[in-house]
TIVO-401265 format. One line per 4 residues: their letters; for each residue x, y, z of C-alpha. Coordinates in steps of 0.1 Angstrom, whole numbers. Layout:
! TIVO-401265
a) X,Y,Z | ...
END
This chain:
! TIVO-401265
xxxx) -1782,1589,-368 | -1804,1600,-402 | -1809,1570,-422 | -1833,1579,-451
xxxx) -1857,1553,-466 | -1861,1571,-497 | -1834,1559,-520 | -1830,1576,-554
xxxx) -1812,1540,-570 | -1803,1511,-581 | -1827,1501,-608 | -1806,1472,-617
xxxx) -1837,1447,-621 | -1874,1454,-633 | -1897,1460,-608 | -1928,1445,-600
xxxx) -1952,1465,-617 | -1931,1466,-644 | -1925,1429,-651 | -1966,1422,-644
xxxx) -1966,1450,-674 | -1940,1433,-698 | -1955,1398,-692 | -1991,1412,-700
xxxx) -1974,1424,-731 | -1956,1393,-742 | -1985,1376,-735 | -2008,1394,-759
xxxx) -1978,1393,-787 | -1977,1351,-785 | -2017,1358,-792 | -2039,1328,-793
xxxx) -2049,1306,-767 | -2078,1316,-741 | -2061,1305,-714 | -2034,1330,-717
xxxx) -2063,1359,-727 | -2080,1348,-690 | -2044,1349,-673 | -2045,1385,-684
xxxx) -2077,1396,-674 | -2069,1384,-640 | -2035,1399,-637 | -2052,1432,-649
xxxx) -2080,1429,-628 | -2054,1423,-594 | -2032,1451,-606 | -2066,1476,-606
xxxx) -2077,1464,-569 | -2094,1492,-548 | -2072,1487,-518 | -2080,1520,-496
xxxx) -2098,1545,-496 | -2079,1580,-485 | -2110,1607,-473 | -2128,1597,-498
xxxx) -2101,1589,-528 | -2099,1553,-538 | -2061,1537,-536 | -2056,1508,-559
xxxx) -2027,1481,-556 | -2009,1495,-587 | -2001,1525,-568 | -1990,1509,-542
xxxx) -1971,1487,-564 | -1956,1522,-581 | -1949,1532,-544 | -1928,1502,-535
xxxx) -1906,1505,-573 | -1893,1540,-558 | -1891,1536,-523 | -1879,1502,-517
xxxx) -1850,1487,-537 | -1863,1461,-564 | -1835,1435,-551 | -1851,1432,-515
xxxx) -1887,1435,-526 | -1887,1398,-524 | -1879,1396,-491 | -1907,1419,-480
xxxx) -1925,1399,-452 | -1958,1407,-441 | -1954,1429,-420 | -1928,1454,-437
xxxx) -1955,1453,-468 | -1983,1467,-444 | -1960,1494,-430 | -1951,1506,-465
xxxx) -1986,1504,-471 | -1994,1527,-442 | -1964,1552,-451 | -1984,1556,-486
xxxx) -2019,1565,-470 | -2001,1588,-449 | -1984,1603,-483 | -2020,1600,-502
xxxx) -2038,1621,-471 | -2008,1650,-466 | -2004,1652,-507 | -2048,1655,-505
xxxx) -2041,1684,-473 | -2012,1701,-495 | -2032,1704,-523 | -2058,1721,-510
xxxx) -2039,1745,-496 | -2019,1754,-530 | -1991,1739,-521 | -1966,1731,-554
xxxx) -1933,1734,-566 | -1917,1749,-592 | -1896,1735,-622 | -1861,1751,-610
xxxx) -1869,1735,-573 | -1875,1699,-590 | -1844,1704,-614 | -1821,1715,-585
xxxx) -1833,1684,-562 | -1825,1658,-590 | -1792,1675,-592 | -1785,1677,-556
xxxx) -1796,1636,-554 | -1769,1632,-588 | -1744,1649,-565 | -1746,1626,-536
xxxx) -1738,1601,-558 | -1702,1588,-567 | -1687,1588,-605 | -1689,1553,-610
xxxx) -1725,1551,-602 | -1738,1578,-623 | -1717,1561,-653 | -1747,1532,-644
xxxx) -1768,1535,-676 | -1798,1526,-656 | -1792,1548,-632 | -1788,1575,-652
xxxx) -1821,1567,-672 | -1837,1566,-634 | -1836,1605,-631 | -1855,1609,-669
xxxx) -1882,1583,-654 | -1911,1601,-658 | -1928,1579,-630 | -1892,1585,-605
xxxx) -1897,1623,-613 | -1935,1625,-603 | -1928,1606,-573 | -1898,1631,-560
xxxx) -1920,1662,-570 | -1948,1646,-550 | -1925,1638,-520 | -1914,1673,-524
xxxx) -1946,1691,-522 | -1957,1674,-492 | -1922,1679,-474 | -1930,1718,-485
xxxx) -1964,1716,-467 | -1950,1696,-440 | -1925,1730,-431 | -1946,1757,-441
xxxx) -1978,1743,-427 | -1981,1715,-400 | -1948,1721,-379 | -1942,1762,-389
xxxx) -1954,1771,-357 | -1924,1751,-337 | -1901,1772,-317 | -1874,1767,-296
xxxx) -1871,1790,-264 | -1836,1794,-248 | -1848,1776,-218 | -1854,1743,-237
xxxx) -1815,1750,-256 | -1797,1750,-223 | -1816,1720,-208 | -1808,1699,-238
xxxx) -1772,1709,-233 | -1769,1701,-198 | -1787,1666,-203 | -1769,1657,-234
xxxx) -1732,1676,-236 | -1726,1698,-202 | -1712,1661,-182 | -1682,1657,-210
xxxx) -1653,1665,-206 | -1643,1653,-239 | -1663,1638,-265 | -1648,1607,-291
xxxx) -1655,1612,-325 | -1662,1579,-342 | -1660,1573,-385 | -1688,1550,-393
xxxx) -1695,1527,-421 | -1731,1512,-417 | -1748,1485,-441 | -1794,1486,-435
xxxx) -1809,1456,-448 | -1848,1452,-438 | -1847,1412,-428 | -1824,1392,-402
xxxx) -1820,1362,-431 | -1800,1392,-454 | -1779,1402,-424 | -1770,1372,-411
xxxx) -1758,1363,-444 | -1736,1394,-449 | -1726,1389,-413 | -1712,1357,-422
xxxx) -1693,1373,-452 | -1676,1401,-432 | -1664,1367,-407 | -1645,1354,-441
xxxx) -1634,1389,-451 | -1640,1424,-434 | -1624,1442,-464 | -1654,1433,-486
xxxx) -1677,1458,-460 | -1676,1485,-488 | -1687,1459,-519 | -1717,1444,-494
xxxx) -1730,1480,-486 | -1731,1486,-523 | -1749,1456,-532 | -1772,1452,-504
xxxx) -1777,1483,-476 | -1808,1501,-484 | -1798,1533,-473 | -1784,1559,-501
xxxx) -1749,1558,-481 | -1747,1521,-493 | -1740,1534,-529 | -1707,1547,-517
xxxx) -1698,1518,-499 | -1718,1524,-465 | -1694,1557,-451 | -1721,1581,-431
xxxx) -1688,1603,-419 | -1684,1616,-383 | -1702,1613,-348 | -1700,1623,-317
xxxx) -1709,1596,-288 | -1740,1619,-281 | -1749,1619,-316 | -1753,1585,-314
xxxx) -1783,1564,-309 | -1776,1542,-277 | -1781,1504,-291 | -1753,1519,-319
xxxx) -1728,1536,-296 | -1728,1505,-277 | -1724,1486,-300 | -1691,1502,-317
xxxx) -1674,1505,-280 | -1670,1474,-279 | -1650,1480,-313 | -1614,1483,-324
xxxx) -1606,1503,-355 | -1617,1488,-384 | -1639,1461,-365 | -1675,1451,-374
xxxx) -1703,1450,-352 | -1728,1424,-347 | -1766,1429,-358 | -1782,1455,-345
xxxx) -1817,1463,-344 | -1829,1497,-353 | -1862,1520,-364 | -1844,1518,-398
xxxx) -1836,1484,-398 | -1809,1457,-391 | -1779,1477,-390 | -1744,1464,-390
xxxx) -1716,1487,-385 | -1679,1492,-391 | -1655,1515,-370 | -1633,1533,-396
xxxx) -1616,1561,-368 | -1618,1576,-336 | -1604,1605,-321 | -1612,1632,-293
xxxx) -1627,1658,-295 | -1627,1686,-266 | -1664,1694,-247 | -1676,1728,-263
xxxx) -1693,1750,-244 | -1734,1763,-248 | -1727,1791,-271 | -1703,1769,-293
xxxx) -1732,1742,-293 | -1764,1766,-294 | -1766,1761,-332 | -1768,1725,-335
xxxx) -1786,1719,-303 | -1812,1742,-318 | -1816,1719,-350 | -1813,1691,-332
xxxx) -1843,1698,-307 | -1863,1720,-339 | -1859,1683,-359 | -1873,1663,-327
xxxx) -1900,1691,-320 | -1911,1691,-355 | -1911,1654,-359 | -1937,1652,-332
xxxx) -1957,1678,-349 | -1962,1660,-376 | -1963,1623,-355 | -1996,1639,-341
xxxx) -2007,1653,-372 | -2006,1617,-388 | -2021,1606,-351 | -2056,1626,-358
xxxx) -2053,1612,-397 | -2059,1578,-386 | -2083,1588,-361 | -2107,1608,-379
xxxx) -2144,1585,-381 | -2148,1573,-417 | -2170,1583,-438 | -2170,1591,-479
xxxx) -2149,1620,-470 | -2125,1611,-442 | -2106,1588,-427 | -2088,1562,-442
xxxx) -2100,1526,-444 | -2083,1498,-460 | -2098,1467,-480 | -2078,1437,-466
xxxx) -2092,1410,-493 | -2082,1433,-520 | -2044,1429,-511 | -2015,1405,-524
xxxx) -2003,1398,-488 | -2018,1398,-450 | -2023,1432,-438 | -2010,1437,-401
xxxx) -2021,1474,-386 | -1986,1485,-377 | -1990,1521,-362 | -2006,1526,-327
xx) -2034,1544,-329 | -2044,1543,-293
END
C-alpha cells in the first residue's frame, strides 16, 4: 500500500517558521524596550543555526524548519517527538546530498513539467478543498513551489540516473507470480478507507471517536490523517489480498463491512482502517498479471537502488567535501541517528 509523506495541504495554521517570523516582526513594530531587541537577536540567531553540513554545504535550522512547513502538516508538528524530528531531519540531508548529485549532472525541469505537476496535485483534490482560500494561495507560495520543483528534480535524477539501469528479466516475473498469485484460486478485493497519524496519543484518541461513532471516519481522516487521501475523507480505492501489506490484511479479515480496525503499526505510521467492500475477484493468469507484476517488482528493485545509493551517502568519510555530519548542539530537539548505517 503507497502512502506518500509528501502532502500538498492543509495550510490551515501558520507554521513554525512563519510565526518565529511574524513575532520577530510584531516585535520590532511595539519598538522600545531592550529586552524585546535581545529576545530578537536570539530568536534570529537560533533560526540561522549551522545544523549540518551536506559534502561540504552548510544546512541551517531555518531550512529545516522550511522543510518541515511542506512536508509535515502544521497541525501535528507539535506532536513531533524526538525521534520523528531526527528522521525528518535525515530525509532532508538525504534531499540536500541527491539535489547536490542532480545538480551536477544538469539535471532540471522545465516550466510546463512544474505547471502540469501543480495541476495534476489540484486534481487529486476534491471541490470543496480547492474552494479553501488557503489552499488555493498554497499552490502560488513561492516557497511550496520551490520545494515541489526541487522534489521534482531529484525524483528526475533518481529515474534517469541512480536506478535507470534496473531491469526486470522474465525469470524474476514468473517467480514473483508463482510466490505471490499462482496458489489463488480467487482473490477478495477489499475497498479501504485508511486515517495515518504519526503518534499513538493522536490515534488512540480518534480510536476512541470511531467507538462513539464510526460514521464520523470520513470527517477524522480529513482533520487529522497525514496522508493526501485524508483530504477526501481517507478512501485509497481497491486491493487485492496480495496487494496488501500483511499487519493490514490481517487486520481487515478480522473485519465486517464497514468495520474499523484497531491501531496498526506501519513504515508510514499508525494506521487505522475501515472496510468499505469486498468482493471476489477470479485468479488471473501470468500473461494477464505480467504488466503489474513487472511494476511491482521494477518499484521494489528500484527502491533498493536507491536504498544503497543513500547507504554509500552516509558512509562516505567526512571531510570539507563529503559526507554528511550533523551539529547536535545546534538543534531545537535531541537528535537520535535513525537510519542503520551498518
Amino acid at each position: 500500500m503507497k502512502m506518500n509523506i509528501f502532502k500538498a495541504g492543509n495550510n490551515n495554521v501558520l507554521p513554525v517558521f512563519t510565526m518565529l517570523l511574524a513575532l520577530i516582526l510584531l516585535s520590532v513594530s511595539c519598538g522600545g524596550d531592550s529586552e524585546q531587541g535581545q529576545d530578537i537577536e536570539e530568536e534570529e540567531f537560533i533560526i540561522t543555526r549551522n545544523i549540518a553540513s551536506v559534502r561540504g554545504e552548510i544546512v541551517k535550522l531555518s531550512e529545516y524548519l522550511d522543510y518541515l512547513k511542506y512536508e509535515v502538516d502544521p497541525d501535528l508538528q507539535p506532536d513531533l517527538d524526538n525521534e520523528l524530528k531526527s528522521y525528518y531531519l535525515e530525509r532532508l540531508l538525504e534531499r540536500v546530498a541527491l539535489l547536490k548529485e542532480a545538480q551536477k549532472a544538469s539535471i532540471t525541469i522545465v516550466q510546463k513539467e512544474l505547471n502540469d505537476r501543480i495541476e495534476e496535485l489540484k486534481s487529486q483534490l476534491s471541490d470543496e478543498i480547492i474552494k479553501d482560500e488557503e489552499i488555493r494561495n498554497l499552490f502560488s507560495d513561492p516557497g511550496w513551489v520551490s520545494h515541489l520543483e526541487k522534489s521534482m528534480v531529484i525524483q528526475k535524477y533518481v529515474d534517469l540516473v541512480i536506478t535507470s539501469t534496473v531491469v526486470v528479466s522474465q525469470n524474476e516475473e514468473e517467480d514473483y507470480y508463482n510466490k505471490n498469485y499462482s496458489r489463488q484460486t480467487s482473490s477478495r478485493m477489499y475497498s479501504l478507507s485508511q486515517i495515518i497519524v504519526a503518534d499513538r496519543a493522536t490515534a488512540q484518541s480518534i480510536k476512541d471517536e470511531l467507538k462513539k461513532n464510526k460514521a464520523k471516519f470520513q470527517e477524522l481522516a480529513k482533520q487529522y490523517s497525514t496522508s493526501p487521501d485524508g483530504k477526501n475523507g481517507g478512501d485509497i480505492g481497491w486491493y487485492s489480498s496480495e496487494q496488501l501489506p500483511e499487519s493490514i490484511l490481517n487486520a481487515i479479515r478480522k473485519l465486517n463491512v464497514n468495520d474499523i480496525s484497531d491501531i496498526i503499526e506501519t513504515d508510514a505510521g499508525l494506521v487505522i482502517i475501515k472496510l468499505d467492500q469486498v468482493k471476489n475477484s477470479e485468479r488471473k493468469s501470468f500473461y494477464e498479471m505480467k504488466e503489474v507484476i513487472q511494476q511491482e517488482l521494477l518499484e521494489k528493485k528500484r527502491e533498493i537502488k536507491l536504498n544503497e545509493h543513500i547507504d554509500k551517502i552516509w558512509s562516505e568519510k567526512k571531510t570539507k567535501t563529503t559526507g554528511i555530519e550533523i551539529f547536535p548542539d545546534n538543534l531545537n530537539f535531541i537528535y537520535t541517528p535513525m537510519r542503520n548505517r551498518g
